[in-house]
Each structure stands twice: as structure tokens, then as C-alpha cells.
C-alpha positions in Angstrom: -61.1 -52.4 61.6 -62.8 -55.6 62.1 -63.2 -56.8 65.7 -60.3 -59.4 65.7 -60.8 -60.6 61.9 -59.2 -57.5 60.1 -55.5 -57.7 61.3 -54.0 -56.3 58.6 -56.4 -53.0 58.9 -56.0 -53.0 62.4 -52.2 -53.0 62.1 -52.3 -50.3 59.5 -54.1 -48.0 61.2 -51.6 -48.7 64.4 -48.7 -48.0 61.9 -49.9 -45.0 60.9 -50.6 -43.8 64.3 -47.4 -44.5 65.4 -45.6 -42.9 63.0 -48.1 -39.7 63.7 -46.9 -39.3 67.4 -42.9 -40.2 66.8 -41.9 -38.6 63.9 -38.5 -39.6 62.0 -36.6 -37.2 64.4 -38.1 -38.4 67.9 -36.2 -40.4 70.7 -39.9 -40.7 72.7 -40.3 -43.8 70.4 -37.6 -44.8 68.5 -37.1 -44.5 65.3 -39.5 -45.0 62.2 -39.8 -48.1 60.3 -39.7 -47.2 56.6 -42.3 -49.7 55.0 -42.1 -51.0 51.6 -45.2 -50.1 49.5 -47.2 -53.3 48.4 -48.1 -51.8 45.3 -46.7 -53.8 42.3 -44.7 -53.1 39.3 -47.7 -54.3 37.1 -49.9 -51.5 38.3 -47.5 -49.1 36.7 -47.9 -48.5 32.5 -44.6 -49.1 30.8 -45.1 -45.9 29.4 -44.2 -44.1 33.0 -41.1 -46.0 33.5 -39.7 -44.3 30.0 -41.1 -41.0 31.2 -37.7 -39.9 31.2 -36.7 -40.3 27.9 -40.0 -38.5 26.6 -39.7 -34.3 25.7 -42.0 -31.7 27.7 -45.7 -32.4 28.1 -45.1 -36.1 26.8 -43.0 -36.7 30.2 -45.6 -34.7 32.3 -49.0 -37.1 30.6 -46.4 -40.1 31.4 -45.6 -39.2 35.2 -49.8 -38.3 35.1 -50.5 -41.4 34.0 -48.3 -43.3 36.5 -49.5 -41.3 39.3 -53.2 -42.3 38.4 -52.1 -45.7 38.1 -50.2 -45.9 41.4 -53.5 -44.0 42.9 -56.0 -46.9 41.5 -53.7 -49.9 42.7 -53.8 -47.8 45.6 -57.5 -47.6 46.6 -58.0 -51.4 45.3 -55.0 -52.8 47.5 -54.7 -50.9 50.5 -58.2 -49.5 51.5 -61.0 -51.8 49.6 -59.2 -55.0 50.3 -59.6 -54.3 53.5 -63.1 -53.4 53.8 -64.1 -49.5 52.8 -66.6 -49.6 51.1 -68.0 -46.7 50.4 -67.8 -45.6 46.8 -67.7 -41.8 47.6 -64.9 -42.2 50.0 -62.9 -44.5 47.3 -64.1 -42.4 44.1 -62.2 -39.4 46.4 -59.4 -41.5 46.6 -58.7 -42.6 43.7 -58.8 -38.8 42.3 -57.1 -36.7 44.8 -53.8 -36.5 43.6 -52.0 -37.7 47.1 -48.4 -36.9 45.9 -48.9 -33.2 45.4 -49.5 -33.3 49.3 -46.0 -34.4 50.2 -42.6 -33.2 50.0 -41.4 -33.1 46.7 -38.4 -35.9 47.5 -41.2 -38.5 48.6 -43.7 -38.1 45.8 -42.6 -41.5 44.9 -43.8 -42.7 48.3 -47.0 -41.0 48.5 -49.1 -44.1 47.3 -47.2 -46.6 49.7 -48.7 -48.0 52.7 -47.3 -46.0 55.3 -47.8 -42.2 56.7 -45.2 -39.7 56.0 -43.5 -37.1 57.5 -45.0 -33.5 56.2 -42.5 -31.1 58.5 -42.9 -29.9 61.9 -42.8 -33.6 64.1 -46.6 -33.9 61.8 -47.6 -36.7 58.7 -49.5 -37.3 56.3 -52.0 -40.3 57.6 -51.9 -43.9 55.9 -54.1 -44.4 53.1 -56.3 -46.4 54.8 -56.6 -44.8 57.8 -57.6 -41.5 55.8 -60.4 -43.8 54.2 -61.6 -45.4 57.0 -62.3 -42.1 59.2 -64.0 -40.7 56.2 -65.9 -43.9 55.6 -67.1 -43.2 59.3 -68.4 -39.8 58.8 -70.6 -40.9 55.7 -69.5 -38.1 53.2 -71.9 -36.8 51.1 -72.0 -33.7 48.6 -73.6 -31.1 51.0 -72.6 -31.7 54.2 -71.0 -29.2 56.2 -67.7 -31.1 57.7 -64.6 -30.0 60.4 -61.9 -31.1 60.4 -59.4 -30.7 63.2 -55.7 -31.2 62.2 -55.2 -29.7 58.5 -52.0 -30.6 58.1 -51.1 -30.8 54.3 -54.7 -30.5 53.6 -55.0 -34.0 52.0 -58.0 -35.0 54.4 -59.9 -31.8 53.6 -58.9 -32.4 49.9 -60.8 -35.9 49.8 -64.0 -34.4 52.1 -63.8 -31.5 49.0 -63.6 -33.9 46.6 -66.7 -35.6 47.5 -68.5 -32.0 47.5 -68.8 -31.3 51.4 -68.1 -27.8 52.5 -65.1 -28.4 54.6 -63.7 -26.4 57.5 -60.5 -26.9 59.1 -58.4 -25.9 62.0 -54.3 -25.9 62.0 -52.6 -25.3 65.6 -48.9 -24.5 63.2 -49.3 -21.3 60.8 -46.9 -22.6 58.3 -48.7 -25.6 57.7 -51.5 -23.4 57.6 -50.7 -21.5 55.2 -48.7 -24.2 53.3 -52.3 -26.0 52.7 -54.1 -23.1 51.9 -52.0 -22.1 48.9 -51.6 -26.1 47.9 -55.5 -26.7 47.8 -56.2 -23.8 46.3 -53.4 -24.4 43.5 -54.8 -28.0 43.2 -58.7 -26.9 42.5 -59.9 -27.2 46.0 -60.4 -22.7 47.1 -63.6 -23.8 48.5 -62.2 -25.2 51.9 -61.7 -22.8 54.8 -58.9 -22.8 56.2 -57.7 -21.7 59.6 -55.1 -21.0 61.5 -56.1 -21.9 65.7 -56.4 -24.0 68.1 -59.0 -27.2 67.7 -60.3 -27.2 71.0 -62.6 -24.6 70.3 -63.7 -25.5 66.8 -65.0 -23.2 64.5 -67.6 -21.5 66.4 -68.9 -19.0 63.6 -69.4 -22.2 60.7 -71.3 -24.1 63.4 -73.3 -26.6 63.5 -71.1 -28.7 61.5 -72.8 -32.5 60.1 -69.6 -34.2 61.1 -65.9 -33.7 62.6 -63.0 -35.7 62.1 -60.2 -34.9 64.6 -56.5 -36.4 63.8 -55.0 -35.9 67.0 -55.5 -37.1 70.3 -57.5 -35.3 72.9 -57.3 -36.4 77.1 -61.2 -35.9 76.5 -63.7 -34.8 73.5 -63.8 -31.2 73.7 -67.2 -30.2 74.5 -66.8 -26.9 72.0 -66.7 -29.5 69.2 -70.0 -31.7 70.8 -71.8 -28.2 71.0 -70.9 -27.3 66.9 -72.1 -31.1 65.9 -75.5 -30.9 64.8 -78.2 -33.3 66.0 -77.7 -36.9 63.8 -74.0 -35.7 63.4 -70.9 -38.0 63.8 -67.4 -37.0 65.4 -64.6 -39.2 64.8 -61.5 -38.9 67.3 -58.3 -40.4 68.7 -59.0 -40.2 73.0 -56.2 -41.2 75.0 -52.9 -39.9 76.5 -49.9 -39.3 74.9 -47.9 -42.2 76.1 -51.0 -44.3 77.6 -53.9 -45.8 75.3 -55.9 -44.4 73.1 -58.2 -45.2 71.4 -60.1 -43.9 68.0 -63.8 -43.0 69.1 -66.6 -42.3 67.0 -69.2 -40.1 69.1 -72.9 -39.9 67.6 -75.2 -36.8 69.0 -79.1 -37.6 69.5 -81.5 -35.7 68.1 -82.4 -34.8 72.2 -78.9 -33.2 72.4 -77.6 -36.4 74.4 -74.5 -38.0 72.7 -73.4 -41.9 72.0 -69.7 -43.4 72.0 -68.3 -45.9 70.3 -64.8 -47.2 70.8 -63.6 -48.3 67.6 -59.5 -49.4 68.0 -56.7 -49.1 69.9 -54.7 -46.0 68.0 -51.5 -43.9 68.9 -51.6 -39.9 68.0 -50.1 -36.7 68.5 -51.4 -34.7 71.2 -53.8 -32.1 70.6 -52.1 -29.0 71.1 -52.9 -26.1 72.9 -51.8 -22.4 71.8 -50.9 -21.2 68.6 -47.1 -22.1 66.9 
């Protein structure tokens, strides 16, 4: 998200943003481009492309194998070619296993660069745009994080991952419910989850070291500004549905008083309000 010398980054991170607000169903803005992944062929052992013709737990270490393959190409192509940098972001990345956070019929997707569609009009962000709001928080093993948006829980999967305690808030109960049993089946118990609405944080876990936010709010909420702790970082899309936005990172003071910093023009899903 270089100033005007990272195009491609910039452009992923509109992509994925895009994709976010219109899902594949939506008229509001047309329908959505399905990219080709830039991963190549090479990336992939030549044992996983005769996965098929293997017996029982041969297949299943062939398809792991592949998987962690398409995961490393992933992390070195997409998200540190392009300027993350931080090795506890990228060491998350390269171990969460993104394709169990999908629909089964686009596993083979997963590792592409593009967002995908996880049910109810909601995705899955881009790879890179998943590393570069974690890169902006500065994850470390400890740190008590929010997260605003669980989705599939893939986000709150790579904050675990690096070993923060990680809270999040879904407006939609299925999904909800859906991550809960999926991060728990995948090793990751320790996040909370809950079902509400964002705007109000999690009051009882506060004060929280950092907040990442994956929708777009008219305003920051001042719940979440009053659960960041002093020296904590909030990272979230501000604009209107159909108007600009942009993604804003918002540092507090250790006085209470609170710094912005618009990072790139970005296009989210609202932040709802009221429970679905």
C-alpha cells in the first residue's frame, strides 16, 4: 500500500474490497470478476497432482502436501512481494490452513488472489489484504486483539496463530456459529466468539491492544476507541456504502487523545446494525 509506487497492492486490496460489498449475487455493482490465481503449476509437488490415484491416508498427506505448497507460493507471491514484512504475520500465513475456511467446492481457490464468497452477501478477504491489516496491528503472542467481522473465522485464525488472545464479534448467527465449531475443529478453541453487533465491541474483554474492523463504519464507533487501550492501534474501513472510503488506522495516546491515519481508498460492506 505504497503511496503511488505499490499498484499492484493497492489494486488488490480494491479487489478485495469490491468483491466484499457486491457479492456474486448483487445488481448494486455488477457482477464479480472471477480472477485467475497467479500461483504457478511449479509451486505444486507432482506428487499432489497423482493424489488421486494414491489409497486412504496416502491421498490425504498428498492433498496436505499440495495445500502447504499452494500456502507457501502463496505468502511469497501475493503478500511479501508486495511488501509485508512482518515474519509473525507471514509465519501465520503460511500455516493457517486458508482452505478449510471456504466452501468445500472452492477449496481449490482458497490460495488464489482474490476474496471469496463465504454465504450470506459476506467473503473471505484477499490474502493480502488479510496480511496487510494484521501487519498494521503489529501481532504479537500476548496481545489481547478484537476483531469486528468474524466471518469464517480465518482473520481470528491468523491473530491465534500468532498467539494473541482474540475476541470477535459476528452481526449473522450462522456465521457465528459456523466459525465457532470450524476454529475449534481446526485447533484454534481459544478465540471467543460472539454473536452481536460491532458497534459496541466487547465491553466485558476490554481494553483490548488492538482492533481490526472488516467493514465499513459512517464513523469509528467511539465504544471501540473507549475498549482500545492507551499505545493501541484500530484498523478500519470509514466511508459510505456507495461513496469513498477509506481504510483508517487510528492510534490512541497514552493521554486518551487519539491519531488518524488514512491509509487507501477501499470499498466494504456496511457495518450492520441489529442482530440476523
Amino acid at each position: 500500500m505504497c503511496g503511488g509506487g505499490c499498484r499492484h497492492a493497492r489494486a488488490a486490496a480494491n479487489d478485495e474490497a469490491r468483491t466484499r460489498a457486491s457479492p456474486p449475487s448483487s445488481v448494486a455493482f455488477g457482477l464479480v470478476v472471477d480472477f485467475v490465481s497467479r500461483i504457478p503449476r511449479a509451486a505444486v509437488p507432482v506428487v499432489a497432482l497423482l493424489a488421486g490415484a494414491l489409497p486412504g491416508a496416502a491421498q490425504d498427506r498428498a492433498g496436505a502436501e499440495r495445500y502447504r505448497a499452494l500456502r507457501h507460493a502463496m505468502v511469497a507471491e501475493q503478500i511479501a512481494a508486495e511488501g509485508v514484512t512482518d515474519t509473525a504475520t507471514l509465519g501465520a500465513i503460511r500455516t493457517v490452513p486458508r482452505h478449510e475456511f471456504v466452501p468445500a467446492d472452492l477449496r481449490d481457490r482458497a490460495y488464489g488472489d482474490h476474496p471469496l464468497p463465504i454465504g450470506l452477501g459476506q467473503t473471505i478477504s484477499q490474502p493480502y489484504v488479510v496480511a496487510y491489516m494484521t501487519e498494521l496491528i503489529r501481532p504479537r503472542p500476548g496481545m489481547k486483539v478484537l476483531e469486528v467481522g468474524t466471518g469464517s473465522g480465518y482473520q481470528a485464525a491468523v491473530l491465534s496463530e500468532i498467539g494473541c488472545a482474540v475476541f470477535t464479534v459476528e452481526i449473522f448467527e450462522a456465521l457465528a456459529a459456523g466459525a465457532r465449531e470450524r476454529l475449534a475443529r481446526l485447533g484454534y478453541g481459544a478465540v471467543r466468539v460472539r454473536h452481536g453487533d460491532g458497534h459496541f465491541g466487547w465491553p466485558e474483554g476490554a481494553p483490548f491492544d488492538a482492533i481490526l474492523v472488516t467493514a465499513a463504519a459512517g464513523y469509528v464507533p467511539p465504544a471501540l476507541i473507549a475498549q482500545l487501550k492507551p499505545g493501541g492501534r484500530l484498523v478500519i474501513p470509514v466511508g459510505g456504502v456507495y461513496g469513498v472510503q477509506h481504510l483508517i488506522l487510528v492510534e490512541k495516546q497514552a493521554d486518551g487523545t487519539v491519531r488518524t491515519r488514512q491509509l487507501l481508498p477501499v470499498r466494504f460492506v456496511p457495518l450492520l446494525s441489529g442482530l440476523r
